[in-house]
ZAMARGU-4260 file (C-alpha; in steps of 0.2 Angstrom, whole numbers, plus 5000, padded with zeros to 4 digits):
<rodrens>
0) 5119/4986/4908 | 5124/4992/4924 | 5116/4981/4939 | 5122/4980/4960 | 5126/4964/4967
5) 5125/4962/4987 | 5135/4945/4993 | 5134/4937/5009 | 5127/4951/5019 | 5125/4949/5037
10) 5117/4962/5051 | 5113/4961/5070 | 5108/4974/5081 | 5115/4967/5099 | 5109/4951/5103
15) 5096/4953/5087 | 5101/4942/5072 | 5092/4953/5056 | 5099/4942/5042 | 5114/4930/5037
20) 5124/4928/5024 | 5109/4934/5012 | 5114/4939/4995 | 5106/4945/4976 | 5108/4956/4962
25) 5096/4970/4955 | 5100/4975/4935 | 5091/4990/4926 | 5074/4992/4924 | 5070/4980/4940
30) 5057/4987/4951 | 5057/4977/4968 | 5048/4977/4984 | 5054/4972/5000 | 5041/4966/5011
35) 5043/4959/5028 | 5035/4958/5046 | 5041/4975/5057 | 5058/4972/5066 | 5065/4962/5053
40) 5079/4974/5046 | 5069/4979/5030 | 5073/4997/5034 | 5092/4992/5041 | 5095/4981/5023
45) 5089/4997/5013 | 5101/5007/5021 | 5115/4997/5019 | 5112/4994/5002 | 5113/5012/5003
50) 5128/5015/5008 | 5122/5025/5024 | 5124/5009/5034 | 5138/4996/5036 | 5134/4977/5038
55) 5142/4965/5051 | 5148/4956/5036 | 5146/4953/5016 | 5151/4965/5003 | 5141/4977/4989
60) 5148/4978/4971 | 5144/4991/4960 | 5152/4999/4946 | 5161/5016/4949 | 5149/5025/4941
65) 5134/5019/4952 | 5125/5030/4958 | 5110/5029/4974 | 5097/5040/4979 | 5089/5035/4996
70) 5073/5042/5003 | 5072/5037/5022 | 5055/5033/5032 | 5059/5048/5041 | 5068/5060/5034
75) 5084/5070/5041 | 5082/5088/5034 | 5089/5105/5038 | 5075/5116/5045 | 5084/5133/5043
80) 5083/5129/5024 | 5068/5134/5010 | 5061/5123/5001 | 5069/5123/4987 | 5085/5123/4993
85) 5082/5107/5002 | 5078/5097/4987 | 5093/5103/4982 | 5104/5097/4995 | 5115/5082/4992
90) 5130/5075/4984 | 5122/5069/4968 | 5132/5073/4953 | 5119/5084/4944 | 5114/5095/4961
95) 5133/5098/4965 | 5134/5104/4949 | 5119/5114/4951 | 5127/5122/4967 | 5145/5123/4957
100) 5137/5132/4944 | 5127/5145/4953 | 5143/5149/4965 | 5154/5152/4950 | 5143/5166/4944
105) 5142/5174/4959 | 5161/5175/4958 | 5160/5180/4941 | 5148/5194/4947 | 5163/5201/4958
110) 5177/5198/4944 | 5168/5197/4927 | 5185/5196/4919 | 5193/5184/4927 | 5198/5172/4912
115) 5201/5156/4923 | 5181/5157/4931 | 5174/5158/4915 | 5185/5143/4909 | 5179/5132/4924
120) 5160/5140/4922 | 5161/5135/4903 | 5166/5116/4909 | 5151/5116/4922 | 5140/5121/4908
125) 5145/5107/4897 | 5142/5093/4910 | 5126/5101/4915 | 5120/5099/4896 | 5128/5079/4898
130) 5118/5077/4914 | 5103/5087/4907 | 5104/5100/4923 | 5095/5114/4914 | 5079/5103/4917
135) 5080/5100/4936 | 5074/5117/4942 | 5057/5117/4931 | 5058/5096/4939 | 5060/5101/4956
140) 5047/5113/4958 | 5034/5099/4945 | 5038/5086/4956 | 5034/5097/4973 | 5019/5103/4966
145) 5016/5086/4961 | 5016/5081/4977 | 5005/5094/4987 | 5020/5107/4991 | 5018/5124/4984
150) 5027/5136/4993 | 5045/5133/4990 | 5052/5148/4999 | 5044/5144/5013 | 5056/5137/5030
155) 5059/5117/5030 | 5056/5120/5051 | 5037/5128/5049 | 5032/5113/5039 | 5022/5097/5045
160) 5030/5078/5046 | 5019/5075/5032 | 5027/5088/5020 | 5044/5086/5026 | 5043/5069/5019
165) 5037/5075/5004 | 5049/5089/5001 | 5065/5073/5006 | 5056/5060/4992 | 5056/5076/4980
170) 5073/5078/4986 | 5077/5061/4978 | 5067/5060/4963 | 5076/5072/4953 | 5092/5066/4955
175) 5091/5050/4942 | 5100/5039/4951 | 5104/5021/4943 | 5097/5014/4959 | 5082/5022/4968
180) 5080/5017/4985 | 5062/5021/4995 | 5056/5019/5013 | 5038/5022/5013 | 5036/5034/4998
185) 5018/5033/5002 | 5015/5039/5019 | 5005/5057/5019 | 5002/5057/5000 | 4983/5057/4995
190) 4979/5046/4980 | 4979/5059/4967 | 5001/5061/4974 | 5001/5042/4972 | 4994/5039/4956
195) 5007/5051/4950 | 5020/5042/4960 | 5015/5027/4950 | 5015/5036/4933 | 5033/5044/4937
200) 5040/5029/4944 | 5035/5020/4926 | 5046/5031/4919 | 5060/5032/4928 | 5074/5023/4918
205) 5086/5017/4934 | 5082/5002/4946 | 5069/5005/4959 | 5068/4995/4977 | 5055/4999/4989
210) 5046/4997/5007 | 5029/4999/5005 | 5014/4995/5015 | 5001/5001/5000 | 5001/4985/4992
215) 4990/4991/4976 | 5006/5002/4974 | 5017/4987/4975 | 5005/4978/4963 | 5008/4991/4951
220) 5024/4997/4951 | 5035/4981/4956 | 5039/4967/4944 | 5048/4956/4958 | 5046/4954/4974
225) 5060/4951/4992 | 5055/4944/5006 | 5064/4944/5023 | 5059/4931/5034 | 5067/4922/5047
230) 5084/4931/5045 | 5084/4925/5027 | 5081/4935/5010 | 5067/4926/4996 | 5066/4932/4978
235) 5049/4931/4968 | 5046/4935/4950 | 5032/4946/4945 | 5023/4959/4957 | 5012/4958/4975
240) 4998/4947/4966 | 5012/4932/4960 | 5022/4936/4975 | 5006/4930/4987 | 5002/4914/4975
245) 5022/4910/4976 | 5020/4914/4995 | 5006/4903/5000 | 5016/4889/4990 | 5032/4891/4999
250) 5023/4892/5015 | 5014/4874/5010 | 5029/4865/5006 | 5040/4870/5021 | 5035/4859/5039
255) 5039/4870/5050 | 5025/4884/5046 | 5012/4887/5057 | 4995/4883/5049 | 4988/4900/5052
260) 5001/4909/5042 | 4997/4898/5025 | 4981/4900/5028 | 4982/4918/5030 | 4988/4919/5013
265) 4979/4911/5004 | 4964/4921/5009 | 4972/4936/5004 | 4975/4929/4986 | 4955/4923/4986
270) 4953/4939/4991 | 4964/4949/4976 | 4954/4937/4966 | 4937/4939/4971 | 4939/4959/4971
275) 4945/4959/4953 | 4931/4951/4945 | 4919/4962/4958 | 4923/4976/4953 | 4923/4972/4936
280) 4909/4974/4922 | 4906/4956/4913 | 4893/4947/4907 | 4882/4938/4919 | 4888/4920/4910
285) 4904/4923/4912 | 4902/4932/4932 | 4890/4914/4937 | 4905/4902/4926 | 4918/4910/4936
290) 4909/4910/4954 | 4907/4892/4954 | 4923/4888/4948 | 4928/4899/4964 | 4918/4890/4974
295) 4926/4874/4971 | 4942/4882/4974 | 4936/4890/4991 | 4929/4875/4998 | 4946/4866/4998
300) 4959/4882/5004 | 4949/4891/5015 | 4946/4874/5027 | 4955/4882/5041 | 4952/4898/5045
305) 4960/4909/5056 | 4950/4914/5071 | 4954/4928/5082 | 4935/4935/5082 | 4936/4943/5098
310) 4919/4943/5108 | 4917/4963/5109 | 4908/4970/5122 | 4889/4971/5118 | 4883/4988/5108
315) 4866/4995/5111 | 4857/5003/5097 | 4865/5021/5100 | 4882/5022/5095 | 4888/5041/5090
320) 4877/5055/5084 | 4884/5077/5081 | 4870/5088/5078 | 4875/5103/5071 | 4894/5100/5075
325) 4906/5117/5072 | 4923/5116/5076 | 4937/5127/5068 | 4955/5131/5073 | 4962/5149/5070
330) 4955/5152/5053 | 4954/5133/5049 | 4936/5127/5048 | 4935/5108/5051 | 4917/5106/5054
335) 4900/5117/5048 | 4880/5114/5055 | 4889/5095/5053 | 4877/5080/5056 | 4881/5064/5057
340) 4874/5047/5063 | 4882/5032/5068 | 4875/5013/5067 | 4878/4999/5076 | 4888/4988/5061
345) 4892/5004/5053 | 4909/5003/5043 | 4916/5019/5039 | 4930/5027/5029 | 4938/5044/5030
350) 4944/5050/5017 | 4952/5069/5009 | 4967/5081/5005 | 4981/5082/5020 | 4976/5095/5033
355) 4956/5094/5030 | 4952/5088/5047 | 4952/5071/5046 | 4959/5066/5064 | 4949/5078/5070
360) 4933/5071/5068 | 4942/5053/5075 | 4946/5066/5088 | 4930/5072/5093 | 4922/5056/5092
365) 4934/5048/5103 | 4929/5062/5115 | 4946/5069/5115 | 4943/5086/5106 | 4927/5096/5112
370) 4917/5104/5098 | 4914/5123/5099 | 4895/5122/5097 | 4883/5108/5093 | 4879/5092/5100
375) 4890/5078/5103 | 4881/5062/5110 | 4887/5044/5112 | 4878/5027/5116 | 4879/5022/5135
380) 4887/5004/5130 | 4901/5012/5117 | 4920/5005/5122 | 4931/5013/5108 | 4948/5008/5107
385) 4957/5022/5095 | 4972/5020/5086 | 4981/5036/5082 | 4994/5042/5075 | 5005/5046/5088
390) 5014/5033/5099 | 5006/5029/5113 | 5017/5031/5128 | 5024/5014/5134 | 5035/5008/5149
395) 5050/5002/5138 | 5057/4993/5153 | 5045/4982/5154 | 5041/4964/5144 | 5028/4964/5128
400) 5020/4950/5140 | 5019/4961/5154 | 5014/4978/5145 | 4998/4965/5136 | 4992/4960/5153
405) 4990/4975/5160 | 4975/4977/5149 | 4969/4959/5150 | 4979/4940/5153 | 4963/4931/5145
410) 4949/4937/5131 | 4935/4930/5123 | 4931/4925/5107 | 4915/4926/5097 | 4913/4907/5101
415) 4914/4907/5121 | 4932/4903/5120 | 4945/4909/5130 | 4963/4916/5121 | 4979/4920/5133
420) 4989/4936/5131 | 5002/4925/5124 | 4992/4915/5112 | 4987/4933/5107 | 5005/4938/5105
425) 5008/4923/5092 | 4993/4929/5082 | 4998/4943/5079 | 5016/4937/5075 | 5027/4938/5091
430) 5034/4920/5093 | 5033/4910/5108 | 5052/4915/5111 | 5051/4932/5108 | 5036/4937/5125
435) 5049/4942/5138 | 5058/4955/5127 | 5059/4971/5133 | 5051/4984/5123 | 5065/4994/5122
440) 5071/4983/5111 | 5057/4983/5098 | 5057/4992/5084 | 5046/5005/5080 | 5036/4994/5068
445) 5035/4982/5082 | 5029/4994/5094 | 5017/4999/5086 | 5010/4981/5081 | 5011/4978/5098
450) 5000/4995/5104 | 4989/4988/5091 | 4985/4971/5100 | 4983/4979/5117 | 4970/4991/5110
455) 4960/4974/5103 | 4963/4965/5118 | 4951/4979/5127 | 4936/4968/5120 | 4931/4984/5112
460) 4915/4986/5103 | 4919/5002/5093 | 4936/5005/5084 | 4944/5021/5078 | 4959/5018/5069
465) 4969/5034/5061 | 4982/5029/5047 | 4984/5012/5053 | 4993/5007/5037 | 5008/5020/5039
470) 5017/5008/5053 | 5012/4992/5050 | 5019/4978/5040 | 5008/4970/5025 | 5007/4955/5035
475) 5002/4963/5049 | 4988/4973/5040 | 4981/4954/5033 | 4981/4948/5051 | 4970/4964/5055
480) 4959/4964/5041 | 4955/4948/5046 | 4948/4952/5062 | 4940/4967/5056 | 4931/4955/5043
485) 4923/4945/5059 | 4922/4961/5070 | 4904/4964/5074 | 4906/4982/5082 | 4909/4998/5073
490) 4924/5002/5064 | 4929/5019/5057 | 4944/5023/5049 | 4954/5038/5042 | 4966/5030/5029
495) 4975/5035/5011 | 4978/5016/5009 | 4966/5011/4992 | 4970/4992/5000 | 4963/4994/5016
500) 4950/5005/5014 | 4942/4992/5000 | 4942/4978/5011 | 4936/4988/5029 | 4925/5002/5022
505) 4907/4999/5016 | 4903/5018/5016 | 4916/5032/5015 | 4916/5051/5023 | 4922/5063/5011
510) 4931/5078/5019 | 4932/5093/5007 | 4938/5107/5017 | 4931/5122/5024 | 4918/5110/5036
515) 4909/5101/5020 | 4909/5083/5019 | 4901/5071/5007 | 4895/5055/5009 | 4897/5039/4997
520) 4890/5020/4999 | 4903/5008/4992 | 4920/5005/4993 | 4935/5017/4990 | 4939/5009/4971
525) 4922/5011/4967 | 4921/5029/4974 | 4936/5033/4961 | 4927/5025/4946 | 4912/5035/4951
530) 4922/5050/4953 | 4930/5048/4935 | 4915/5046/4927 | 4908/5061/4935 | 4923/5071/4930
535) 4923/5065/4910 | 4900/5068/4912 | 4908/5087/4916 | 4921/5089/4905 | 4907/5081/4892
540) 4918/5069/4884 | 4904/5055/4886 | 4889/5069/4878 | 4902/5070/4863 | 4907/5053/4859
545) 4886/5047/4861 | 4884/5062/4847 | 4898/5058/4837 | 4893/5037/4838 | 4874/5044/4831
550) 4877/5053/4820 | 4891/5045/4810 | 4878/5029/4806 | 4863/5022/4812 | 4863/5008/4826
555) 4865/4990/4816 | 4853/4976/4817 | 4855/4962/4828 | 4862/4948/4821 | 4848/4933/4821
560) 4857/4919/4812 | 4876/4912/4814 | 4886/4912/4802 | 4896/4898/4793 | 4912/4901/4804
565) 4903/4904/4818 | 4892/4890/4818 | 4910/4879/4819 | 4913/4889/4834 | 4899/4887/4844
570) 4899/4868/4838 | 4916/4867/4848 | 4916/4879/4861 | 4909/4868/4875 | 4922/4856/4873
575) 4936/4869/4871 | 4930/4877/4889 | 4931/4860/4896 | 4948/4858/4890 | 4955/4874/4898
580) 4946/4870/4914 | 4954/4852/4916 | 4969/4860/4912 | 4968/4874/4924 | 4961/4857/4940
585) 4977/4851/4933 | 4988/4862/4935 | 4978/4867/4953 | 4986/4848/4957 | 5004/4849/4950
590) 5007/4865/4960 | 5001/4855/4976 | 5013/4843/4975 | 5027/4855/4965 | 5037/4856/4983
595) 5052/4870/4982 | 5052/4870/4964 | 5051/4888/4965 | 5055/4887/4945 | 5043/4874/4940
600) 5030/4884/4952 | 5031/4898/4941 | 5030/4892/4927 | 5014/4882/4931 | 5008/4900/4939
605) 5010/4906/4921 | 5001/4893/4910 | 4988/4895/4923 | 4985/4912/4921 | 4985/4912/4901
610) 4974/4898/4902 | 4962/4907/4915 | 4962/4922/4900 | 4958/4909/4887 | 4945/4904/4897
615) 4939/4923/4899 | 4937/4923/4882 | 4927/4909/4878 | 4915/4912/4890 | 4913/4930/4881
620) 4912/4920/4865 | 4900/4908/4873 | 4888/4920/4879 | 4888/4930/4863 | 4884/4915/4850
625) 4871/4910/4864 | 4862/4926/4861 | 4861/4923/4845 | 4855/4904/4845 | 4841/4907/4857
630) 4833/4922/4845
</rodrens>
């Protein structure tokens, strides 16, 4: 089993101490996601560990034979190439045998009876069948297709940021590397390009470490979980969803964290947890059993709340209204006879394919691009802050503490409170220490998270936020989630991110293309379950299976009386359920007082979630036999 180790690894970046001394192994088969705040070398580590890097200190073993494919955030790629020969750039051992093999026969083709280049063309031919070559060029063009790229002749330089980061994590993918290494993958692919991501990534036989901010990917695909904090490196077992329960208890057990970061936490994991049984289909026993028991639970972690409500500037009854919109570039049309109206507490997502015209309409409403005909009218008290996509141009000379107070030094909360600029700063986590940097020194992560807070600190009362998700950390996206929940303006959003779009969107904008849009209430999981249903109603699969369940025999009779086995269940199952629950308050107690037994943690993380299944099932049981008694 081949496996990397990295040992007492060390990185600065001038006066900028990334981590020390941090060290840990990744074997076959080990999916892991590296998660951390922006600026805290999560993108320097993957490199390094790449090879593309070198640290200050600390060494990387691997076995000869190791091989690494690395995807970069943003990609470096040659523009005067196609397509296709982009993915095939690179030093992997099957694509510079690709490359050998198709010079040889080019030199073949000017000296067909040279003995020695058929000798050398017949030893190429025997390592690509070892390394299965043949396959890569019907993989490359799959995988490329797969991911929204079509036209692989086509010049690298005429394509978008969006498709050149495709076309580099194609450029990876079918290497078959024992190590996969991935900055962003994510970023400009639609869901239908992520599902498959996750479906090929399942299969891939090698070791897999990511950056991701989509944290339903990570959920999925990850079964353990880095952290980088404070300079050093944690290790969790399992995916995002233990990695957050793991989190909160670290964050408990350690003095010197600040209330509001635990706290944060934890609401994210009431949150996982509340979303999973929402959108799930159960019985209405089990649904009520569960929401108390989540009740008590809530009362006691959810005490302190983290506030950063901002007051808002008030919001009249009009907010935004097109009437008839058209807007179309060159042969492009974005929008068609488009209405649409916007409420006062509406909260919208945008959603479609790359290139349908989603920033546009973000555009036009901001007022920054005019429409070609129509009408375009906006309420007399509307103060939109927009977050776009590109990076706003800052003064990098000057301190974050300065650049946050040209915009405001105080604002005010939902409560008649007052919040300084740099109490802001810590919220959004800048430490105290860190205000008088200059922002030339920030990375782009950082940046952004910082263009982020000035735009909030506006007191807006309508927010436009395009692909917030592709720059900012996961912690960072909790900390605005959590304002959004208390914001009381407008928000309208054009992301890909499943996450965020569940717990921002109530009602999502559907851009097909050609200036038609569609329109759905509920959130964007929801939107996909209705979608799928709708696709299998099409394809009849339902009509069938209803024909084939009637006619092969007729619907049986309720039962009306236990029987004899069934009787001794429902005689005990009150008493079994009140056995798993004390179990479960149990276990709730022993990991509040488990300290850093990160071990023990885990393991009383694991009884509890068999028992919580047990528990599923009884109350299914439960709610079965009850049927049947009260008949």
């Amino acid at each position: 089993m081949k496996s990397i180790s990295i040992e007492n690894l060390s990185k600065s970046y001038g006066e900028k101490e990334l981590f020390q001394d941090i060290s840990f192994a990744i074997s076959d088969k080990e999916r892991v996601g590296l998660i951390g705040i922006n600026g805290t070398g999560k993108s320097s580590l993957l490199k390094i560990v790449a090879g593309i890097d070198i640290p200050d200190s600390g060494e990387i073993i691997a076995p000869k034979d190791y091989s690494i494919a690395y995807s970069a955030q943003t990609p470096d790629i040659n523009p005067d190439l196609s397509v296709l020969d982009q993915v095939y750039e690179g030093d992997a051992p099957v694509l510079t045998l690709i490359k050998k093999y198709e010079a040889l026969l080019l030199r073949l083709d000017t000296d067909p009876e040279n003995s020695s280049l058929h000798e050398a063309l017949f030893d190429v031919q025997k390592k690509m069948d070892a390394l299965d070559g043949w396959d890569v060029h019907t993989n490359a063009k799959t995988v490329l297709m797969k991911l929204g790229i079509e036209n692989f002749d086509k010049k690298v330089g005429e394509l978008s940021g969006g498709q050149k980061k495709r076309i580099a994590l194609a450029q990876v993918l079918i290497q078959n590397p024992d190590l996969l290494i991935l900055d962003e993958p994510t970023n400009h692919l639609d869901f239908e390009a992520v599902k498959w991501l996750e479906d090929y990534l399942a299969r891939f036989n090698g070791a897999l470490l990511l950056v991701t901010h989509d944290r339903y990917f990570l959920d999925r695909v990850t079964n353990r979980m880095f952290e980088l904090d404070g300079g050093n490196l944690y290790s969790y077992k399992g995916n995002y969803s233990e990695f957050l329960q793991a989190k909160a208890l670290r964050e408990e057990n350690e003095a010197a964290t600040l209330d509001k970061q635990k706290n944060l936490f934890r609401r994210e994991l009431e949150w996982i947890r509340r979303g999973a049984k929402a959108r799930s289909t159960k019985q209405k026993a089990r649904i009520q059993r569960f929401d108390v028991l989540d009740q008590q639970i809530s009362s006691v972690k959810t005490s302190e709340k983290l506030d950063i409500s901002l007051k808002g500037s008030r919001l009249g009854k009009q907010v935004f209204e097109l009437a008839g919109a058209n807007k179309q570039y060159k042969d492009t049309v974005i929008l068609k006879d488009f209405n649409l109206l916007v409420k006062p507490g509406d909260r919208i997502g945008i959603i479609g394919k790359n290139g349908a015209g989603k920033s546009t309409v973000l555009n036009i409403l901001a007022g920054k691009t005019p429409l070609d005909s129509g009408d375009y009218i906006i309420g007399q008290t509307v103060k939109v802050a927009y977050y776009t996509q590109e990076n706003e141009e800052m003064d990098t000379s000057k301190r974050m503490i300065e650049y946050l107070k040209e915009t405001a030094e105080v604002i005010h909360t939902s409560d008649g409170k007052t919040i300084s600029a740099a109490q802001m700063l810590e919220r959004f986590l800048f430490p105290m220490h860190t205000h008088g940097t200059i922002i030339a020194k920030l990375s782009g992560g950082e940046r952004r998270r910082l263009y982020l807070l000035k735009i909030l600190m506006g007191e807006p009362n309508v927010l436009l936020l395009d692909e917030p998700t592709n720059d900012l950390d996961t912690q960072t996206l909790m900390v605005l989630e959590d304002y959004l929940e208390d914001f009381a303006g407008v928000v309208i959003t054009v992301s890909h991110d499943r996450y965020f779009l569940d717990k921002v969107a109530e009602t999502l904008l559907i851009v097909q293309g050609n200036g038609q849009f569609d329109s759905y209430y509920g959130n964007y999981s929801e939107y996909l379950e209705a979608e799928k249903r709708k696709e299998q109603q099409e394809t009849g699969k339902i009509k069938k299976e209803k024909q084939i369940e009637v006619s092969a025999a007729p619907a049986p009779k309720k039962k009306v009386k236990l029987n004899f086995n069934e009787q001794r269940e429902w005689d005990t199952i009150d008493e079994n359920m009140e056995q798993v629950e004390s179990r479960i308050g149990e276990i709730e107690k022993e990991l509040e007082t488990v300290g850093s037994d990160f071990e023990k943690a885990n393991q009383l993380l694991q009884e509890s979630e068999e028992l919580n299944q047990r528990l599923e099932h009884l109350i299914e049981r439960w709610s079965y036999l009850s049927e049947i008694v009260e008949k």
